[in-house]
C-alpha positions in Angstrom: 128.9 105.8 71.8 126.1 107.7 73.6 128.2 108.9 76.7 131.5 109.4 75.0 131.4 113.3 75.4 129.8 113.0 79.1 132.5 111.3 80.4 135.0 114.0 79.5 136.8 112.2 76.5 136.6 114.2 73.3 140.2 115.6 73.4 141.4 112.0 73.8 139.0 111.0 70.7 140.6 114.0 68.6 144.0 112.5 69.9 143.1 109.3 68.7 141.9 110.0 65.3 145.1 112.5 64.4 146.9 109.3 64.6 145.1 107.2 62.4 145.0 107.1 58.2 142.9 108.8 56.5 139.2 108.8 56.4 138.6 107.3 53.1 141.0 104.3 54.5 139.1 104.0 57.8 135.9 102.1 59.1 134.0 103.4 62.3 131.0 102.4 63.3 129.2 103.7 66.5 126.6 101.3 68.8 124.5 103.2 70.7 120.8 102.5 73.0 120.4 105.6 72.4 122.4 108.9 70.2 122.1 112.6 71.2 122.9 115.1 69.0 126.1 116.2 70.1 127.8 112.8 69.8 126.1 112.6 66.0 127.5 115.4 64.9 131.4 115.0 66.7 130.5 111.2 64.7 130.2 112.9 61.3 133.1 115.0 62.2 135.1 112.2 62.0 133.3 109.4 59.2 132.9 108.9 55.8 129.5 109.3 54.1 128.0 107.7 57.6 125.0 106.1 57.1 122.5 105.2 60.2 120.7 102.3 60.9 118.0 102.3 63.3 115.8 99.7 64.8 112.6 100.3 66.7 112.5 98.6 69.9 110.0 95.6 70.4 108.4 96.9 73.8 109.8 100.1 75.6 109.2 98.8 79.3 109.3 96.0 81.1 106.6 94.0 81.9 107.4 92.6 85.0 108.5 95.6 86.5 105.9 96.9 89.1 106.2 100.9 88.7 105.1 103.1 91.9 105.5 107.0 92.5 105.5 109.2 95.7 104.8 113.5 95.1 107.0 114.1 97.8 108.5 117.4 98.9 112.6 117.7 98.2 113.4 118.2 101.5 110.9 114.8 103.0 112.5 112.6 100.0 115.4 111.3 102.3 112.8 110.7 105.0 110.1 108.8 102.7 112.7 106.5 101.0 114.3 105.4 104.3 110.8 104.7 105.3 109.8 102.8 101.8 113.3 100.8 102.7 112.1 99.8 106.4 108.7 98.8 104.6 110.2 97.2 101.6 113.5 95.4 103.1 114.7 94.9 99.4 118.1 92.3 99.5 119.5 95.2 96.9 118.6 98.6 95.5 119.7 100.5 92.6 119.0 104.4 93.7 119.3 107.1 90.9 120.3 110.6 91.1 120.2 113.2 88.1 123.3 114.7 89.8 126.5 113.8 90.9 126.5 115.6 94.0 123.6 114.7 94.8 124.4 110.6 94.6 126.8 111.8 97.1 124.9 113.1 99.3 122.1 110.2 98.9 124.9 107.6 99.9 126.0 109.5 102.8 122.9 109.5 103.8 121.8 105.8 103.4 125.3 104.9 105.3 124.6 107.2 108.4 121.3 105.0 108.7 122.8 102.0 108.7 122.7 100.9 105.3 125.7 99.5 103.5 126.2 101.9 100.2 128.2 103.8 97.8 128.2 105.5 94.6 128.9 106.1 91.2 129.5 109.3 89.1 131.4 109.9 86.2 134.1 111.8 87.8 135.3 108.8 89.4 138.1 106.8 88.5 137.5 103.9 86.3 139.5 101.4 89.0 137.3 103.1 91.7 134.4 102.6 89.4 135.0 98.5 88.8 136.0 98.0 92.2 132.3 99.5 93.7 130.6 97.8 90.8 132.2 94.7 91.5 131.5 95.1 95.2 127.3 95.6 93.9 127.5 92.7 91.8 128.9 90.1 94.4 126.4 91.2 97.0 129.2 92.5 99.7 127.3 96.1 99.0 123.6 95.8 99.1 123.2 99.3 98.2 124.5 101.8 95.2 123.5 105.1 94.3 124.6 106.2 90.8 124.0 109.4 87.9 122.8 107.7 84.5 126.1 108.3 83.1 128.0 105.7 85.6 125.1 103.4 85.3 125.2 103.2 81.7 126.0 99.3 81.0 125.7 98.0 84.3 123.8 95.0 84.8 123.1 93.1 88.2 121.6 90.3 88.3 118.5 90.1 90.8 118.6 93.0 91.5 115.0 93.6 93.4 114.3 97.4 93.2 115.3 100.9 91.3 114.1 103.6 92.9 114.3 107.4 91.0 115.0 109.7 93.7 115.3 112.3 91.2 113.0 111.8 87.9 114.8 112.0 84.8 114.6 114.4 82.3 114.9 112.3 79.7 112.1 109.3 79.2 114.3 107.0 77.6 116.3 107.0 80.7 113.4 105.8 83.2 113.0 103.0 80.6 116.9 102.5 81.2 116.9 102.6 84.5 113.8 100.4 85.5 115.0 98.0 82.7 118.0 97.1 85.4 115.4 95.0 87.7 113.5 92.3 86.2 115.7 90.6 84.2 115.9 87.4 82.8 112.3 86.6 83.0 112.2 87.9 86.8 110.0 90.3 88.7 111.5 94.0 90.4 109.9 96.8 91.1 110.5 100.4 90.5 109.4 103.1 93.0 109.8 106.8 91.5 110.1 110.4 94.0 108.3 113.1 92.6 109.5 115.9 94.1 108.6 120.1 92.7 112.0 119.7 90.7 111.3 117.3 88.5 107.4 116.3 88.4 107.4 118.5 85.5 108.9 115.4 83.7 106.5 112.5 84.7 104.1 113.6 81.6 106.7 112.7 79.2 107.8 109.7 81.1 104.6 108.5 81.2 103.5 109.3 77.3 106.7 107.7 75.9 105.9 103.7 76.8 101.6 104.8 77.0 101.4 103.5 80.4 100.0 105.4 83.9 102.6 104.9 86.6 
């Protein structure tokens, strides 16, 4: 329930609940990683006496996830990641963006130099979506660059490194995003681009799981 307003759907969520019986003759319950307040309150909007039921996670990293950060200038971020890709000659590479555009412009990028890539945003269509996700998952693209919004749910397995070109501005979101390397009991690494935009997030990032990057 966390990215049902991001992706544009409210109007079809109004649509949807116009059409169904009353609220005293209705059940709805909303999963979430994570709930904003935006999506709470369109939530009470719409329930019963809602009641919430939260459960603290057990660790807020992951463990096996070497973390790594460049302070880079914006304009030398292309330059150093192509340069931590030569170095680093991952099999695959999730690459975040904090803006749509921007994952654009990263995978435009990355393909000029010979790397095999796409993206994800949420103004893509969902068959467009699938079909790049599917394309990631199978290993016939080694490289995808995606906003959190379209990586929300997606899990690859051995997948070898995340890197944040953009830091995020929310600190729950690193822990999202490095969280999609290193599963099931393997190793991944994480490699984060500081850049004068966003460094002014890397305090909080940092404070949230108590660990230096």
């Amino acid at each position: 329930a966390d990215r049902m307003l991001d992706m544009g759907f409210l109007p079809d969520i109004r649509r949807i609940m116009r059409r169904m019986t009353g609220r005293s003759r209705r059940q709805i319950m909303l999963f979430s990683a994570t709930l904003d307040t935006d999506t709470r309150s369109i939530g009470r909007e719409f329930m019963n006496e809602p009641m919430t039921i939260e459960i603290e996670p057990e660790q807020v990293t992951v463990d096996k996830v070497s973390q790594l950060i460049y302070h880079v200038a914006e304009d030398e971020k292309m330059s150093l990641m192509l340069g931590i890709l030569k170095k680093e000659l991952p099999k695959n590479a999730l690459i975040f963006t904090n803006m749509k555009h921007t994952a654009a412009q990263v995978s435009k990028h990355l393909e000029y130099n010979g790397y095999k890539c796409q993206y994800l945003s949420g103004d893509l269509p969902q068959n467009k979506r699938l079909r790049v996700i599917n394309n990631f998952k199978n290993g016939n693209l080694s490289f995808l660059v995606a906003t959190d919004v379209a990586a929300r749910g997606l899990h690859i397995d051995n997948l070898e490194m995340i890197i944040n070109y953009d830091l995020p501005g929310d600190c729950e979101n690193y822990v999202h995003r490095i969280g999609r390397t290193a599963r099931a009991g393997k190793s991944g690494k994480a490699i984060s681009l500081a850049c004068e935009n966003y460094v002014y997030n890397l305090d909080a990032i940092e404070e949230f799981p108590g660990t230096k990057i």
